[in-house]
N, C-alpha and C positions, 0 to 999 in steps of 0.2 A: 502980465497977461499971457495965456496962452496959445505956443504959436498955432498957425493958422496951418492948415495940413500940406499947404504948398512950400511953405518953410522947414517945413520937415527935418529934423538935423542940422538945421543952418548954425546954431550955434557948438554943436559937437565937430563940423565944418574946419570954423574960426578958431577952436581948441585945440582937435586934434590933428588940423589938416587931413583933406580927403580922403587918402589911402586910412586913416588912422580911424574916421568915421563911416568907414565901409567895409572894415578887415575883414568879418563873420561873413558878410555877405558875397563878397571877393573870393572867398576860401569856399563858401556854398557853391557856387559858380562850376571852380574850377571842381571839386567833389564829383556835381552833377554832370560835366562835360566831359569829366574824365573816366568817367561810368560808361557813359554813352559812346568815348574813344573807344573803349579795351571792349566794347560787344561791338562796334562798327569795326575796325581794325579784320578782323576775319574775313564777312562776308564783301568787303570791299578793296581792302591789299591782300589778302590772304595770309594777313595774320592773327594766328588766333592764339589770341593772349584768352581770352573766354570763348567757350562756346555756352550755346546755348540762348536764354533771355533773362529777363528780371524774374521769372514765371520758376526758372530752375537752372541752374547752370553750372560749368564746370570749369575753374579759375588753372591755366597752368597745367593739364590735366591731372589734376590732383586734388585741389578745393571744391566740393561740391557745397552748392549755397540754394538753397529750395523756398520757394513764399510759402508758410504755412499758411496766410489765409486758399491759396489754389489747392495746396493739397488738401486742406480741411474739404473744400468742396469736391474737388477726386476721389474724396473714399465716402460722402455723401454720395455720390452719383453712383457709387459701388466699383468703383477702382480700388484694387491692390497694389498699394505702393512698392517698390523696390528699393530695396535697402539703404541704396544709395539717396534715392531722395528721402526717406524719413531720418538719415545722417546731417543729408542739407537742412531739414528743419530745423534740427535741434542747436545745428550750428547760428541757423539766423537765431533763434529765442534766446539762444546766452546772449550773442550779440546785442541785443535789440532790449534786453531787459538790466543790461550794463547800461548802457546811456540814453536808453528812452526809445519807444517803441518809435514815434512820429519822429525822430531822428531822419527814417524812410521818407517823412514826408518833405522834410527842409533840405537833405543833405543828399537823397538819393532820387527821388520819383524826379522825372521830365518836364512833366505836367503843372510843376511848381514851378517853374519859369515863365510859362506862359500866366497862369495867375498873380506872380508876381508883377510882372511886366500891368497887368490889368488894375491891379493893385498902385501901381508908380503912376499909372496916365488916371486912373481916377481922382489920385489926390492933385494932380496937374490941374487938373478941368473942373476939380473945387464942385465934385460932383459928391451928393452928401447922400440921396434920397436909397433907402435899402427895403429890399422884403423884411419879413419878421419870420422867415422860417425858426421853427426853434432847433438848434446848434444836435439835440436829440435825434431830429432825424434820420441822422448819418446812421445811428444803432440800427432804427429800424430797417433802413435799406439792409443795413450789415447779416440783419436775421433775415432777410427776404434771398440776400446773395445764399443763404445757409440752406434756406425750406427748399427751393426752388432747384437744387440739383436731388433731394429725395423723390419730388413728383413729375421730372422732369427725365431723372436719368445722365445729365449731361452739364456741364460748368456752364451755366447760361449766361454769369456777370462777364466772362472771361470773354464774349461775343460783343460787348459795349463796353469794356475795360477801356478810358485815357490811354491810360499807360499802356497798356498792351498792342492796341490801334496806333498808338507813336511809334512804338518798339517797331511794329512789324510794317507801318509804311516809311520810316526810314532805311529801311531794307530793301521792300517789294517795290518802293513808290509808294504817297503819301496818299493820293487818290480819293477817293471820300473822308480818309481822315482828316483832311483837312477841313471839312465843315464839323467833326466834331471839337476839333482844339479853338477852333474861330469860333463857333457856340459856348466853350467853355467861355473865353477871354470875354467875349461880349458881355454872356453872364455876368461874368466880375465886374465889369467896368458900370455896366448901364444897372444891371437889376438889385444885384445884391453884394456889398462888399466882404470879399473874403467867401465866394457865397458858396461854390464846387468845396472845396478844401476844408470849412470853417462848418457847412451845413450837411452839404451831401453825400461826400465823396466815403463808401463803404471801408476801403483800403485804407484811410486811416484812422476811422474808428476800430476797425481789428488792431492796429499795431498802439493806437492808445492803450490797447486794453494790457497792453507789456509794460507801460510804462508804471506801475504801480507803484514797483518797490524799486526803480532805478536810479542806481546810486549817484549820477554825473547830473546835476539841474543847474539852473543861474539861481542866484543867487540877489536880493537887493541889501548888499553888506551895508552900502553905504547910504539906506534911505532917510536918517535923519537929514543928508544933505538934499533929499529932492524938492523941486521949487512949480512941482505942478507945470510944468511948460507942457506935459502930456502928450509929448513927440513919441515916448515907449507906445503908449494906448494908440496912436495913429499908426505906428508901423506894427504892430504887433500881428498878427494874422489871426489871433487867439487872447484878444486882448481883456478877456474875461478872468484870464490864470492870472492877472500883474497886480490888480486891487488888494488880494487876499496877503500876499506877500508886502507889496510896499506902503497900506493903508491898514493892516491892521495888529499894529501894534496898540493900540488900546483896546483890543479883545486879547491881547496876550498872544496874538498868531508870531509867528516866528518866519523870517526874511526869506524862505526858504520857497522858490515858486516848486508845487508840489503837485500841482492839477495833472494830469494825465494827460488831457491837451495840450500842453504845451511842447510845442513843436523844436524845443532846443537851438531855434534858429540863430540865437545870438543877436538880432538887430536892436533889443533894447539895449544892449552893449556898446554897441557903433553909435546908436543916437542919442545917448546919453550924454551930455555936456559935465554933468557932475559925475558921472564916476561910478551911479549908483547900482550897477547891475555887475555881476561877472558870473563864468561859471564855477562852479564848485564841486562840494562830495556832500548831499544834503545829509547826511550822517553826523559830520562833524559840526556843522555848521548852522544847524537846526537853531541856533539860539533865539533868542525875545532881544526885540527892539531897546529896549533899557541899556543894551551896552551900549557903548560908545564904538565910532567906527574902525580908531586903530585896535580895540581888540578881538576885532577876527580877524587880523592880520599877524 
């Protein structure tokens, strides 16, 4: 039978013991808080290991690192970028198109915590009921972020950015940000699961859009072994990418999750009791279900 969402991992648990059924998620953690060290370090000890924000910023004074979705909208709005940040673009886009654009969204954005967090107490309180936005949405908000500094003149997303309202009231003081992050979480928990991150959130539909051709994805090597308990589908945040790979092997699909969505987060790894997820090089390992599991090893 499959378990029930409050079980969630209980037998990856028993398996691999705790630390063993939470690694990915352990290692996200420390990712996203250690992001949020080296840009609070500055304006709070006066060290500045970064200056700058998520928005653009300057690593060591040496590294520059630019969001091309802001700067796409800065030279919509009729901004001349500076050298230095059309540098920082290109350096996120190799970045980001090596192991997956939504990478940003699991292992870097703030704002994934709190929805997680939303995400954990929903399946607690065995709360099932969800909107039906369609997952599309997120595109079109993404082109409205785009039209919207042409007729406007000005980064309008950049005034109701999550992430950018985090960034700058853990700085200034959190202030009204706070009722936008407590908005978000509610969202998740009560209206729609997975619903900012999964349906709406513009930021990471632009960096899905990197993920195309990027080489580093999970993998289900081992999905002859899955037994349906469907703990990956409950923790998944994008549980639409896991079908195509672990179920279709009788259309001839190949183990290889491939979706652009998919947010590289690892927790089908951790909650897997069999074994059946890891990450890989979807290049080499593109294979058809018909092999056997020791030969992609």
């Amino acid at each position: 039978m499959a378990n029930m969402p409050q079980d969630l991992g209980k037998e990856a648990i028993a398996k691999k013991g705790w630390l063993g059924a939470h690694k990915w998620l352990i290692l996200r953690r420390i990712s996203q808080l250690g992001i949020l060290a080296a840009f609070m370090a500055g304006p709070w000890l006066d060290l500045w290991i970064v200056k700058g924000n998520l928005a653009s910023s300057l690593t060591l004074e040496t590294l520059p690192l630019t969001d091309p979705h802001i700067l796409l909208q800065a030279m919509l709005s009729g901004v001349v970028p500076e050298t230095t940040a059309i540098i920082g673009v290109f350096i996120v886009l190799a970045f980001y198109a090596l192991v997956g654009g939504r990478v940003y969204c699991s292992w870097v954005c703030p704002v994934n915590m709190v929805t997680d967090a939303a995400a954990w107490l929903r399946r607690k309180l065995g709360i099932r009921g969800a909107s039906h936005a369609s997952r599309s949405t997120r595109y079109w908000i993404l082109a409205l972020t785009l039209i919207l500094p042409l007729i406007t003149g000005g980064i309008v997303w950049e005034l109701v950015n999550p992430v950018s309202i985090t960034f700058r009231g853990l700085v200034f003081g959190m202030g009204l940000a706070w009722v936008l992050i407590l908005g978000i979480f509610l969202f998740d928990l009560f209206v729609s699961r997975d619903g900012w991150c999964g349906h709406y959130c513009p930021v990471g539909a632009f960096y899905s859009l990197l993920s195309v051709r990027a080489p580093l994805r999970i993998i289900a090597v081992n999905r002859e072994a899955c037994d349906d308990c469907m703990d990956c589908f409950n923790v998944c945040p994008e549980a639409q990418v896991i079908k195509p790979a672990l179920k279709g092997a009788d259309k001839g699909t190949g183990p290889v999750i491939t979706a652009t969505q998919c947010t590289n987060c690892g927790r089908c790894i951790d909650v897997c009791a069999k074994d059946v997820f890891e990450f890989g090089n979807r290049y080499s390992r593109n294979q058809k279900s018909s092999l056997q599991p020791a030969q992609y090893h």
